[in-house]
N, C-alpha and C positions, 0 to 999 in steps of 0.2 A: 561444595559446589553451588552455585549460584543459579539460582531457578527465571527461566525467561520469562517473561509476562507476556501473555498474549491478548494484544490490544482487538486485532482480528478474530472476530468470533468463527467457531469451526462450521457448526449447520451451513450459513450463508456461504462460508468456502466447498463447503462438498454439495452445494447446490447449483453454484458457479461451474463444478466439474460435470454434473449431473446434464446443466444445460450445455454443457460443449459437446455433449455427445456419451458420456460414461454411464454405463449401463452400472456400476460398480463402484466402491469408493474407498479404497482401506481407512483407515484411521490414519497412519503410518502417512498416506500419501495426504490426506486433509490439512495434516500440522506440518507437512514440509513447502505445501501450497500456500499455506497463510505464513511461515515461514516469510517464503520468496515475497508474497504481495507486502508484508510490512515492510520489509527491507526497502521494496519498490517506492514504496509510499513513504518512508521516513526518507528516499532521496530526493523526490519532487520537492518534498516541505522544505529541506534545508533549501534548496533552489530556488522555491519560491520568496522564501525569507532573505536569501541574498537579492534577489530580482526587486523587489519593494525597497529592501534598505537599499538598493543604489540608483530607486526612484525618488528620493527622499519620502518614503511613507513608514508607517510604520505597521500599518492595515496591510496584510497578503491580499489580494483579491483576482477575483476567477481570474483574469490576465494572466499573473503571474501564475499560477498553477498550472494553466493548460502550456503556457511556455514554456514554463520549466518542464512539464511531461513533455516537450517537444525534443530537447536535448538529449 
């Protein structure tokens, strides 16, 4: 079975939950939370990376990141 790597550190994600309002934090829900945000975040990046290559650059920059989180 092949082991995920978790680029998303867990503290900072059950801190994230802590400030929404979560009196509480499983373990369980902290690695399905950083789960969802990497996912979220490796789709921006590929977006950004298309958004630059079809400005002719090859540097992502903020631009293209908050764009691409706008789709």
């Amino acid at each position: 079975m092949a082991r995920k790597v978790n680029i998303v550190p867990k503290a900072p994600v059950a801190r994230i939950l802590m400030n929404a309002g979560a009196k509480r934090v499983s373990a369980d829900a902290v690695d399905a939370f950083a789960d969802v945000i990497q996912e979220i975040a490796e789709n921006i990046g590929t977006q950004a990376v298309r958004i630059s290559k079809h400005s002719g650059r090859k540097t992502v920059q903020e631009g293209d990141i908050k764009l691409a989180a706008k789709q």
